[in-house]
N, CA, C and O atoms as a GROMACS GRO file, in nm:
protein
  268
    1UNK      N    1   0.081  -0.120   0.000
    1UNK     CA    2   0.000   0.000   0.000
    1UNK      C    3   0.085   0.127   0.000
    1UNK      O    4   0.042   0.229  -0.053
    2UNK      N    5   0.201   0.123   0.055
    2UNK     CA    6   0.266   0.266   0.078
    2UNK      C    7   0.347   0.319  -0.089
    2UNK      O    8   0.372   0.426  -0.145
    3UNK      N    9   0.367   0.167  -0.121
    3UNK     CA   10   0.424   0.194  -0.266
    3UNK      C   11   0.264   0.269  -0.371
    3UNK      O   12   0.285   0.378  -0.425
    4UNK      N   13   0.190   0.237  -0.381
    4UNK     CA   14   0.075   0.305  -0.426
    4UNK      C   15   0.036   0.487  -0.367
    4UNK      O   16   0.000   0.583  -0.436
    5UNK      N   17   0.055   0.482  -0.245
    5UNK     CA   18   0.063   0.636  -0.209
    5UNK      C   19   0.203   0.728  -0.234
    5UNK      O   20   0.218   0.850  -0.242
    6UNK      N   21   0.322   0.586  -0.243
    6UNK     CA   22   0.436   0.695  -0.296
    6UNK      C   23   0.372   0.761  -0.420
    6UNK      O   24   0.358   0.883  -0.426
    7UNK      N   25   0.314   0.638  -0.566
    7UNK     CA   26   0.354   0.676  -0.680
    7UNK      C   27   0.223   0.811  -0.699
    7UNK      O   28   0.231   0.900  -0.784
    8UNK      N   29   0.104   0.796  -0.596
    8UNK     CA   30  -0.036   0.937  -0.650
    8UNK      C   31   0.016   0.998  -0.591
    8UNK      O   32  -0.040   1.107  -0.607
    9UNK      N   33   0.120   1.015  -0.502
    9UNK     CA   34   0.192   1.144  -0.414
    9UNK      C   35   0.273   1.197  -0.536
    9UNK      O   36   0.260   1.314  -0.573
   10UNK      N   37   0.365   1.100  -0.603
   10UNK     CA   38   0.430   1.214  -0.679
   10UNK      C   39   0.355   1.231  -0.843
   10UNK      O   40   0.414   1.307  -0.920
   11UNK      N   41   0.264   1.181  -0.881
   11UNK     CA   42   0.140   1.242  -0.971
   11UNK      C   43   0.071   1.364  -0.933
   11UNK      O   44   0.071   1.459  -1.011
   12UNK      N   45   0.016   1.368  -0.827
   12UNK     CA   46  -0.059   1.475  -0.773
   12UNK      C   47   0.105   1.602  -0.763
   12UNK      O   48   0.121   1.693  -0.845
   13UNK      N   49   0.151   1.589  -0.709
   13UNK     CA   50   0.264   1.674  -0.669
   13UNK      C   51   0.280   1.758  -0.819
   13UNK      O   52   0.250   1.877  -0.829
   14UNK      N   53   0.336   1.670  -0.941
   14UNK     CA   54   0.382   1.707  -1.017
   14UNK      C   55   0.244   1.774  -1.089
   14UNK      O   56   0.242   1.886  -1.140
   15UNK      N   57   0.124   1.680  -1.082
   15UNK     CA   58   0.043   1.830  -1.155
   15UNK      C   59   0.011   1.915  -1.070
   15UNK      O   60  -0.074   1.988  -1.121
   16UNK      N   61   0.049   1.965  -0.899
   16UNK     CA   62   0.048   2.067  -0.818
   16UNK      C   63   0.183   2.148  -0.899
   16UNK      O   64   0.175   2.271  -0.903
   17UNK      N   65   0.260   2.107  -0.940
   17UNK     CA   66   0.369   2.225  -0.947
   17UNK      C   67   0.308   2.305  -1.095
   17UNK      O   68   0.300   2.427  -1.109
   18UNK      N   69   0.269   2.201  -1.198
   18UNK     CA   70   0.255   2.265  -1.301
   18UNK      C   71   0.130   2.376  -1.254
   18UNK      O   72   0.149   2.493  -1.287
   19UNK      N   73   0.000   2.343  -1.176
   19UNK     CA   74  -0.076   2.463  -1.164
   19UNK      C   75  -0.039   2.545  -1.058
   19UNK      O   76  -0.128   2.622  -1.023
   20UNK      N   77   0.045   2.551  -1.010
   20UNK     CA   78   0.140   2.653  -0.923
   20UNK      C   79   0.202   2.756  -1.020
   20UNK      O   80   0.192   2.877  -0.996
   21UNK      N   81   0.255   2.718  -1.110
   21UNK     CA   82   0.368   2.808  -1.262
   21UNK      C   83   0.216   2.831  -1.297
   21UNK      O   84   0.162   2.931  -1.252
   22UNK      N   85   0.155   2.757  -1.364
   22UNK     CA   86   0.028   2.843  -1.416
   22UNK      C   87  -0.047   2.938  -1.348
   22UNK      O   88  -0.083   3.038  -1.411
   23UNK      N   89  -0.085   2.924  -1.205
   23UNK     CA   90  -0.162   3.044  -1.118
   23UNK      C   91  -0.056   3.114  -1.173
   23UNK      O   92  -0.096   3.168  -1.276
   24UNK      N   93   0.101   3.146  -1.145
   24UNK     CA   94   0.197   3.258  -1.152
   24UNK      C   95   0.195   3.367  -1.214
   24UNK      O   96   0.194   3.487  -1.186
   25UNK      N   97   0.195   3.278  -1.337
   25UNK     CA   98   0.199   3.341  -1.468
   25UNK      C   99   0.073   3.416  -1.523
   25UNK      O  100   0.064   3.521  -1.587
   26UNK      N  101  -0.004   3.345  -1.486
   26UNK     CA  102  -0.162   3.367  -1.522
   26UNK      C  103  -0.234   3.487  -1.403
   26UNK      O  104  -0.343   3.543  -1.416
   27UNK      N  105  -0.146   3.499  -1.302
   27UNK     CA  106  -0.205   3.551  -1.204
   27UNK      C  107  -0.369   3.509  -1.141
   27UNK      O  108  -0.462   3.582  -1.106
   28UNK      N  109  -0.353   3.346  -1.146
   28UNK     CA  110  -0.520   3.312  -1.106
   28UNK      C  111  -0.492   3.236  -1.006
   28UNK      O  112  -0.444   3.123  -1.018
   29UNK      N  113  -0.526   3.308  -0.873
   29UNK     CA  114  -0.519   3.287  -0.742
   29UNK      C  115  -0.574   3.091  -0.714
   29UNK      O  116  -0.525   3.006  -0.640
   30UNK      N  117  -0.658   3.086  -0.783
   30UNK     CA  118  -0.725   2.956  -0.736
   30UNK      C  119  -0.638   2.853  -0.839
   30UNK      O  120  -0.659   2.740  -0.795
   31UNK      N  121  -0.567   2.845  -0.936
   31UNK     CA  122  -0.477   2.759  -0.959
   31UNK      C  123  -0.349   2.773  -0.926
   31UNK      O  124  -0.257   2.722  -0.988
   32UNK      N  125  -0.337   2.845  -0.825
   32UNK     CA  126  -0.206   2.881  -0.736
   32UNK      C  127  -0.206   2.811  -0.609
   32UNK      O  128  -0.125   2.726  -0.571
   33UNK      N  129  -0.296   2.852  -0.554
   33UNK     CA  130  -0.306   2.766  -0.427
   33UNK      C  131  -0.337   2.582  -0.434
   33UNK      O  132  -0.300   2.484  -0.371
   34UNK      N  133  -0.435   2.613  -0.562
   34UNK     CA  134  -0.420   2.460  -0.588
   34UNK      C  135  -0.334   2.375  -0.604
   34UNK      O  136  -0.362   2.256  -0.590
   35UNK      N  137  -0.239   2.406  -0.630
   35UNK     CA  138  -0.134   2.402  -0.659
   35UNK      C  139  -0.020   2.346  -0.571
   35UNK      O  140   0.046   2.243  -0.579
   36UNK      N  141  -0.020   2.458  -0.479
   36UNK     CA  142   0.097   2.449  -0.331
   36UNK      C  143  -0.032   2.315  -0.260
   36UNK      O  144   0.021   2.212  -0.218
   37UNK      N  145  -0.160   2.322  -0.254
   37UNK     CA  146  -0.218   2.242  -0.200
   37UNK      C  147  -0.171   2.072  -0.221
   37UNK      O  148  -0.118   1.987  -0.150
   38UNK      N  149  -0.235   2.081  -0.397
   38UNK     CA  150  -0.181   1.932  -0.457
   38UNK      C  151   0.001   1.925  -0.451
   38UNK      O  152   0.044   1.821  -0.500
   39UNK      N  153   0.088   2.000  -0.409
   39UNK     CA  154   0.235   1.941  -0.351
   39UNK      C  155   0.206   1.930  -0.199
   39UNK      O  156   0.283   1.849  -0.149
   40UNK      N  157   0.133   1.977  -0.122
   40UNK     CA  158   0.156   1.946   0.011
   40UNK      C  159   0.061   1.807   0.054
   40UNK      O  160   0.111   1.723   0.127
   41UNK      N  161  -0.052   1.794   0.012
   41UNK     CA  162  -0.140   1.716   0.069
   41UNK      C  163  -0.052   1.613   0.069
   41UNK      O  164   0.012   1.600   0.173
   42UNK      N  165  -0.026   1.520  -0.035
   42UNK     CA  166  -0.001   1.398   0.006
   42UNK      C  167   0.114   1.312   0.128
   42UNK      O  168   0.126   1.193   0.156
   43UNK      N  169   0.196   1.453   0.188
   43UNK     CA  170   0.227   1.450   0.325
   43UNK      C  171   0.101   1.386   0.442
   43UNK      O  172   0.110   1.305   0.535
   44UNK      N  173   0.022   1.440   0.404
   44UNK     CA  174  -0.056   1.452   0.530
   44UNK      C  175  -0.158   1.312   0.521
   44UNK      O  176  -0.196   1.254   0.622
   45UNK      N  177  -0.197   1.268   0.375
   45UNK     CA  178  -0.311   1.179   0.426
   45UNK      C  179  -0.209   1.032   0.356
   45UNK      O  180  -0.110   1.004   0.288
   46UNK      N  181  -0.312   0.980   0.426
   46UNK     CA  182  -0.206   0.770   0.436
   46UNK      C  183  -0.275   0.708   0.363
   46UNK      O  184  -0.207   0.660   0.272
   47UNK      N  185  -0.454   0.668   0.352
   47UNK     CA  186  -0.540   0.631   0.307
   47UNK      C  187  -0.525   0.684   0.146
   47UNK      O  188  -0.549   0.797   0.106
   48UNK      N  189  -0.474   0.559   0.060
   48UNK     CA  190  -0.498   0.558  -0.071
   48UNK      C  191  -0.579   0.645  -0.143
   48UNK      O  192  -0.557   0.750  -0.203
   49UNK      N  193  -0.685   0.572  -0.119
   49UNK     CA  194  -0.888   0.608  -0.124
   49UNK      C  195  -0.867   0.759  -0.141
   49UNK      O  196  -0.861   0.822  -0.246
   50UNK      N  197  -0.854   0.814   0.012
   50UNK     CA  198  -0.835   0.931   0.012
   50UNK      C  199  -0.785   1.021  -0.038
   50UNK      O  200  -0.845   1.121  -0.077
   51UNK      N  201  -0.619   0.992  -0.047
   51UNK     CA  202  -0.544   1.068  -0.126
   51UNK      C  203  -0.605   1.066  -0.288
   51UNK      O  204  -0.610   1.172  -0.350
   52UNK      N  205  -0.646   0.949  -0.345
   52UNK     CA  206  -0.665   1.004  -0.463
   52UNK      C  207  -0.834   1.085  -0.465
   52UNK      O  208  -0.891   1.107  -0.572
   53UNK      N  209  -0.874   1.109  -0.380
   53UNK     CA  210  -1.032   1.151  -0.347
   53UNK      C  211  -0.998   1.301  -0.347
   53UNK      O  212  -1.066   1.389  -0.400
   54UNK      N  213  -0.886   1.317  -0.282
   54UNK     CA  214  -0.863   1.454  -0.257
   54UNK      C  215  -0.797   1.539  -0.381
   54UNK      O  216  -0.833   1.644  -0.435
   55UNK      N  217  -0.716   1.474  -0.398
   55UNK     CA  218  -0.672   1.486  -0.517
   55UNK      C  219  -0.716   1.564  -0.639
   55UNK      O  220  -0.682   1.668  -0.694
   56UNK      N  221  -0.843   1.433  -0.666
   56UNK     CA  222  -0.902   1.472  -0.782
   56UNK      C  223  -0.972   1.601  -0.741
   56UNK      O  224  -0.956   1.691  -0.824
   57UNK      N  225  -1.047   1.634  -0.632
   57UNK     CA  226  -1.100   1.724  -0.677
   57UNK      C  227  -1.016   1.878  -0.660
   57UNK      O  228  -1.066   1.977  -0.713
   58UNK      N  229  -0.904   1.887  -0.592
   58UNK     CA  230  -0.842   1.974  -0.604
   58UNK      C  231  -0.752   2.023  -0.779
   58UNK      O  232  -0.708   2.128  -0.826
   59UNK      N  233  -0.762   1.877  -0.828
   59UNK     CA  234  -0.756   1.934  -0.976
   59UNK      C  235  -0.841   1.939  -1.018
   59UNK      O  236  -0.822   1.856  -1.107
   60UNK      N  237  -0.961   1.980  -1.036
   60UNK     CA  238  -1.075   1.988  -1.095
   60UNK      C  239  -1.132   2.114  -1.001
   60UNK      O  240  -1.226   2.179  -1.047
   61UNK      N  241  -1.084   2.147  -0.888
   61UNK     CA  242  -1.124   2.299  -0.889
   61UNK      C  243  -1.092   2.409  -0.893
   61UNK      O  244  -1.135   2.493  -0.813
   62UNK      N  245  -0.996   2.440  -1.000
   62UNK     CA  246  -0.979   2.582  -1.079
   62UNK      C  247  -1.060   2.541  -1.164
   62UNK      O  248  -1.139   2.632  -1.189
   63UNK      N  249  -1.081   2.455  -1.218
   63UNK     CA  250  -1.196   2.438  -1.369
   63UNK      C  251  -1.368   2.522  -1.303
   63UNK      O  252  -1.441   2.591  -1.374
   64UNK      N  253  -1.387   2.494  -1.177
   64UNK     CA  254  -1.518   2.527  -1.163
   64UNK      C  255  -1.494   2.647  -1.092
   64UNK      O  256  -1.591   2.717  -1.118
   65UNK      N  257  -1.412   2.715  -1.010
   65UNK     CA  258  -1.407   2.804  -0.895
   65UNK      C  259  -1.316   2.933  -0.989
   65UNK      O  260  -1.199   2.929  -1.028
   66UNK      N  261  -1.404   3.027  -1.003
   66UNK     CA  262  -1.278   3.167  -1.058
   66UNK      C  263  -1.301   3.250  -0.964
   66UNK      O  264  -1.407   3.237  -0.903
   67UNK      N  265  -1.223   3.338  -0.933
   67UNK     CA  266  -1.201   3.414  -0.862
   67UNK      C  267  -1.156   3.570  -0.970
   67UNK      O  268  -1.124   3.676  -0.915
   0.00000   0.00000   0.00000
């Protein structure tokens, strides 16, 4: 199981960095934070399930949330 949360830890991570450079550049607050969010979370949660639960919808909300 931990080998499965290494490999959505560093999936999620890596599309956190790319919408981190994109908030930047773009100056759009909600794919910025999404961003630093999807690199930090997968520190924090253990549960597979979860991590990819969380995940998804943190990439999927700059698509619905503008600011």
């Amino acid at each position: 199981m931990e080998t499965a949360n290494l490999i959505w830890g560093l999936i999620f991570s890596s599309v956190g960095i790319g919408y981190f450079i994109y908030g930047r550049k773009q100056s759009n607050l909600v794919a910025r934070y999404c961003g630093i969010a999807l690199i930090l979370y997968p520190y924090l949660i253990t549960n597979t399930l979860a991590l990819v639960a969380v995940g998804v919808v943190l990439m999927l909300t700059p698509r619905f949330v503008e600011l």
